[in-house]
C-alpha positions as CSV (number, residue, x, y, z in Angstrom):
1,X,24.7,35.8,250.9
2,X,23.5,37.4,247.7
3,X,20.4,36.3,246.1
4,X,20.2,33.2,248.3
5,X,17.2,31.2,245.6
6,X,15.0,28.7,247.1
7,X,17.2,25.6,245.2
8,X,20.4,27.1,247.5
9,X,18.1,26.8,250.5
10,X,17.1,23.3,249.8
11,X,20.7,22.2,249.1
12,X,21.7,23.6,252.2
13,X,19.3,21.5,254.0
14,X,20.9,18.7,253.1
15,X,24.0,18.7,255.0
16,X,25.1,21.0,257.6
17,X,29.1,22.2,258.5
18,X,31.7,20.1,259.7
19,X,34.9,21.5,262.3
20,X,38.1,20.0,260.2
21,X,42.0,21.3,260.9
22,X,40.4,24.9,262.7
23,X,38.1,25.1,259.7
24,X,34.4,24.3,258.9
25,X,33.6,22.3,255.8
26,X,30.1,22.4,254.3
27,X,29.5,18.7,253.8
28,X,26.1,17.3,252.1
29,X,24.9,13.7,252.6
30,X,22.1,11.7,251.2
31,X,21.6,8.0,250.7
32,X,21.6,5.3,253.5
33,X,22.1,1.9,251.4
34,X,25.2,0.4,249.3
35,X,28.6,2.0,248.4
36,X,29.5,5.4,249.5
37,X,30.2,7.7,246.9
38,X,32.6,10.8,247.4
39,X,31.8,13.8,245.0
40,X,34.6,16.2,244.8
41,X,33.0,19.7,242.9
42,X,35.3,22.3,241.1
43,X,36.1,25.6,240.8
44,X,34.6,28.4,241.3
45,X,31.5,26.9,242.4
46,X,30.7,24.3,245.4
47,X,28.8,20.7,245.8
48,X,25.9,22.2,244.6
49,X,26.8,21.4,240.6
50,X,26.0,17.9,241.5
51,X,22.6,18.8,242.3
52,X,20.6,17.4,239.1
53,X,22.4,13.7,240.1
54,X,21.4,13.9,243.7
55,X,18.4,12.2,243.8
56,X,18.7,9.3,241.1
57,X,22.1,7.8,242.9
58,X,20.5,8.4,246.5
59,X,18.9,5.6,246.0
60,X,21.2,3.0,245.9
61,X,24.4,5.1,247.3
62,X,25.5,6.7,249.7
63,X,26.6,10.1,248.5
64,X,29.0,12.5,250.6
65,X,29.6,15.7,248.8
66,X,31.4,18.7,250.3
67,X,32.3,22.0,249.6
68,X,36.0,22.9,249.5
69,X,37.7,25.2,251.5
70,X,37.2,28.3,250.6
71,X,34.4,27.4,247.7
72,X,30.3,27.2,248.5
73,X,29.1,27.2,252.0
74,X,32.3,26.0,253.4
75,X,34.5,28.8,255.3
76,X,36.6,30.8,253.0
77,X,39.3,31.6,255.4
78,X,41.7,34.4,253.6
79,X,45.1,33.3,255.3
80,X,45.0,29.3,254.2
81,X,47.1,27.6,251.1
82,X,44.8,26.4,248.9
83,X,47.1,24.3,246.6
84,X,45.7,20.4,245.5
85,X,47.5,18.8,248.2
86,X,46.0,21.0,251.3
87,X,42.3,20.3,249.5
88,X,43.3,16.8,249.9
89,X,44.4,16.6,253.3
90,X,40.9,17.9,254.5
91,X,38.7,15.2,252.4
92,X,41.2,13.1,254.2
93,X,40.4,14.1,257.0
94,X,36.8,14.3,256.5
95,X,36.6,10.6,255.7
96,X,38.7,9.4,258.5
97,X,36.3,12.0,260.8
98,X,33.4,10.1,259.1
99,X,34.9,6.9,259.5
100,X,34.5,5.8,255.9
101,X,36.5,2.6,254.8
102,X,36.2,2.4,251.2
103,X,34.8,4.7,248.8
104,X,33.9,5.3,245.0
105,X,35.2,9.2,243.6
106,X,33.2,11.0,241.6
107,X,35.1,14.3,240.6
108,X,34.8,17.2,238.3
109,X,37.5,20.1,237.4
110,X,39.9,21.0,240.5
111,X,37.6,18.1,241.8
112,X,39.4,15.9,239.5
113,X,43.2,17.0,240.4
114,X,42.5,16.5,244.3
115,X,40.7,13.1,243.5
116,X,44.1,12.5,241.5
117,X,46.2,13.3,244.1
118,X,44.4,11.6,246.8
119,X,45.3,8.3,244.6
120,X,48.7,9.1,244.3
121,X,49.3,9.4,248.5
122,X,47.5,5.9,248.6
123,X,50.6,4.4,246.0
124,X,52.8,5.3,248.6
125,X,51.4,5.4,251.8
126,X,48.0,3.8,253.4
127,X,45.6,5.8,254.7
128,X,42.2,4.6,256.5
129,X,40.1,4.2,253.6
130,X,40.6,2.4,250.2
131,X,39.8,4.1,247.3
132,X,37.9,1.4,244.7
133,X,37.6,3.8,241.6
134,X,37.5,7.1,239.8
135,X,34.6,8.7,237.8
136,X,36.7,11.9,236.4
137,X,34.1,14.4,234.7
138,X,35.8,17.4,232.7
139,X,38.8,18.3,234.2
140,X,42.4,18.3,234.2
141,X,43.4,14.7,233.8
142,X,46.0,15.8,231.9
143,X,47.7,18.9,233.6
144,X,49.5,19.8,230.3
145,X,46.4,19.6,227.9
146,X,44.1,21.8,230.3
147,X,43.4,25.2,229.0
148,X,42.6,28.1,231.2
149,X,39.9,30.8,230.2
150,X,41.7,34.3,230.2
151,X,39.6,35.3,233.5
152,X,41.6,32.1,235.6
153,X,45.2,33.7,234.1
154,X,44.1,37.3,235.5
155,X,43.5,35.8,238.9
156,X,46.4,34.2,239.3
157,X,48.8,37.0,238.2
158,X,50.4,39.7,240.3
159,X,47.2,41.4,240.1
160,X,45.0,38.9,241.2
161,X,44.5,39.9,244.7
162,X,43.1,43.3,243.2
163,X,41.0,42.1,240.4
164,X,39.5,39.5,242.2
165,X,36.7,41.4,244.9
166,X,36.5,44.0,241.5
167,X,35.1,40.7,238.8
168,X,31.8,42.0,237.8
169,X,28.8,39.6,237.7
170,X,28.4,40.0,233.6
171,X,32.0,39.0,233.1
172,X,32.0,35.9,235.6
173,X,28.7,35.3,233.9
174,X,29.8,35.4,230.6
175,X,33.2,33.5,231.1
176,X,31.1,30.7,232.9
177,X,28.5,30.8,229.8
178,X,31.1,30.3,227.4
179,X,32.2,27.3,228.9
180,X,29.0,25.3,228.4
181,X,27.7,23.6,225.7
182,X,25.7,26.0,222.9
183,X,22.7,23.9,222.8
184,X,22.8,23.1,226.7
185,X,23.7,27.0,228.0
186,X,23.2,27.1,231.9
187,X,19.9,28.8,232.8
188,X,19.6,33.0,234.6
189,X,19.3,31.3,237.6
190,X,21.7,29.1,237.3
191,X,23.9,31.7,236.7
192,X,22.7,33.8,239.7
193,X,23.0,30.9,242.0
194,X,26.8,30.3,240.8
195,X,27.7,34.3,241.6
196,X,25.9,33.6,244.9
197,X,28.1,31.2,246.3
198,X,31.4,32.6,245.0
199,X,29.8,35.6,246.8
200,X,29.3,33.4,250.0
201,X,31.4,34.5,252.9
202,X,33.1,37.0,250.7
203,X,34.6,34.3,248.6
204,X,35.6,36.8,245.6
205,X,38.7,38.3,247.9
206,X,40.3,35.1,248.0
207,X,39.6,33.8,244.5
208,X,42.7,34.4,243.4
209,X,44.0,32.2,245.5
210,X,41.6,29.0,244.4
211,X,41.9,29.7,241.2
212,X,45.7,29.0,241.1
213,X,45.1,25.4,241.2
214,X,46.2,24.9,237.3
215,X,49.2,26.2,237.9
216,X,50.3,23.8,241.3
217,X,48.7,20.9,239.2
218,X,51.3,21.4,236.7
219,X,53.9,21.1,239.0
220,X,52.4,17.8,240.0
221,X,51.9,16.5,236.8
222,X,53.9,13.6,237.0
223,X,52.8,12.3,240.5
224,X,49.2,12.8,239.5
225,X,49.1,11.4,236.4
226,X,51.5,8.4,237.3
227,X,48.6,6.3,238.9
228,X,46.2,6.4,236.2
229,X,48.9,5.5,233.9
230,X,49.7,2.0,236.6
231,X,45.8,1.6,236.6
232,X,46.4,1.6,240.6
233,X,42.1,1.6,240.1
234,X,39.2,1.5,237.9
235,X,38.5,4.9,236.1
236,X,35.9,6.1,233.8
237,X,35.9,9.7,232.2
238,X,33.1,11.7,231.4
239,X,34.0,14.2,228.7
240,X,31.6,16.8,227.5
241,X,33.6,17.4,224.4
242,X,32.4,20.8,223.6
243,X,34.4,22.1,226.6
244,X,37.2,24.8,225.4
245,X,38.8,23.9,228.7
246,X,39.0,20.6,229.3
247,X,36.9,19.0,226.4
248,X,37.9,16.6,223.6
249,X,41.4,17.4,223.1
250,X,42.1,16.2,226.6
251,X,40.2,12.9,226.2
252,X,42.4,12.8,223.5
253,X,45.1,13.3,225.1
254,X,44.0,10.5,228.0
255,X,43.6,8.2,225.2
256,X,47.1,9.0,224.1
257,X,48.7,8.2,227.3
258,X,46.4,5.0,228.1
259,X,44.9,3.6,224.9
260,X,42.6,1.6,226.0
261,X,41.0,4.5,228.7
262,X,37.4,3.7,229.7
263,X,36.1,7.3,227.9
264,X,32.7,8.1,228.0
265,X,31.9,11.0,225.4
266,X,28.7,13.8,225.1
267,X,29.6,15.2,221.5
268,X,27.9,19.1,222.3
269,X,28.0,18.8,226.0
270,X,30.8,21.8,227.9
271,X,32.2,21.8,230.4
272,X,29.5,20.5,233.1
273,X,28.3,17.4,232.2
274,X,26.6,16.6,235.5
275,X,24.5,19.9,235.0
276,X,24.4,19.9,230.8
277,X,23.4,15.7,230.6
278,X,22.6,15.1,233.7
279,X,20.8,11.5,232.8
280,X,23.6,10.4,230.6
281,X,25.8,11.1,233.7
282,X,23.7,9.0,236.0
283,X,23.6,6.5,233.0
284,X,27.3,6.4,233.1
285,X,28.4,6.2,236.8
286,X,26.0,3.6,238.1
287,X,27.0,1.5,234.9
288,X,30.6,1.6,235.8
289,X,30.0,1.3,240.0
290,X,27.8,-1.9,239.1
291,X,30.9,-3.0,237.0
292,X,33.4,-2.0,240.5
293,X,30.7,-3.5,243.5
294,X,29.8,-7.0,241.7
């Protein structure tokens, strides 16, 4: 792995891999008291963005965070689909493996689109484990408000497969930077630690295949979409409304859709709240899971 820094090691040590559907998930755990919490990361990076919350919910949750297929520690397995609904499948899997029975979401970016979908299977269907709410971070709550950064577009055209193992670090680096906000900028290492794991197990050859999430989400819209709009559960967003992706135009256009949406706003934060604000994030979820466990 390249560059592996002494904060990668220590995340590592906190969870080990996990056999799923012929595949190995990297899965981290902490916490041994009250409700379980499921963290569902985005893309391109891994479970290790919510590092900076890890230890202030640990203490009254119990927090399972993996890494995706093909994403962070996990295996990165070059012939697999990675569309919304196959990243679903495996956290299904995952929970009935760990024999969870109901569980809190907290999700962020493609994190927020499986979370989404894993909602919509449970209108219709009912697997093992209820789901009691959603904490959505910046992501694509809205399929059709979500705008991709010119780097995501490249990947997933016909020259994707090419220009993927070729992204230099200075242009993943800048593309990332841009996406945070301008007084909250991710630090060198920071940086160095997110090329690392895209790195991990050769991740950038198949990066143009987890990057075409946006586009299967869209085709999904209205299935994923539907439940929030039915208020099948609790949600709470967490917008960091300086995000050119996924920022205040799309809490605007939550709000549109369900006017009286539980929004929780950081005016300068980007596009990582949990790393940008990372006490105002804490601040938010355990405010809302009290509201959900009493």
């Amino acid at each position: 792995m390249d560059r592996m820094t002494p904060r990668l090691r220590h995340w590592q040590q906190q969870g080990g891999m996990v056999a799923l559907g012929g595949h190995r998930l990297f899965v981290a755990q902490a916490g041994h008291h009250g409700s379980m919490i499921l963290f569902i990361h985005g893309y391109p990076t891994s479970s290790y963005d919510w590092h900076p919350l890890w230890e202030p919910l640990a203490t009254n949750y119990q927090l399972i965070a993996p890494d995706l297929l093909g994403m962070g520690f996990s295996d990165k397995p070059a012939d697999h689909a990675y569309g919304i609904e196959n990243h679903a499948d495996l956290l299904d899997a995952l929970l009935d493996k760990m024999d969870v029975p109901q569980l809190h979401i907290v999700a962020h970016d493609l994190g927020v689109s499986v979370a989404q979908e894993m909602l919509a299977r449970r209108q219709t269907t009912s697997p093992s484990q209820r789901i009691l709410s959603l904490t959505l971070l910046n992501g694509g709550v809205c399929p059709e408000a979500y705008q991709p950064r010119l780097l995501q577009h490249l990947l997933s055209s016909r020259w994707g497969s090419w220009i993927g193992p070729r992204i230099p670090q200075k242009a993943f680096e800048r593309t990332v930077t841009r996406l945070f906000g301008s007084r909250t900028p991710p630090s060198a290492a920071l940086l160095q630690e997110f090329w690392a794991l895209v790195n991990h197990n050769n991740g950038r050859a198949i990066s143009h295949k987890t990057g075409r999430f946006y586009i299967d989400r869209l085709v999904l819209r209205d299935r994923l979409v539907e439940p929030l709009l039915q208020k099948a559960v609790p949600v709470r967003l967490i917008n960091g409304a300086a995000d050119p992706n996924s920022g205040a135009h799309m809490a605007q256009r939550y709000r549109n859709l369900v006017p009286d949406a539980d929004v929780v706003s950081l005016p300068g934060i980007g596009h990582w709240p949990q790393i940008e604000a990372p006490e105002q994030v804490v601040q938010a979820v355990e405010e809302f899971l009290r509201l959900q466990d009493q």
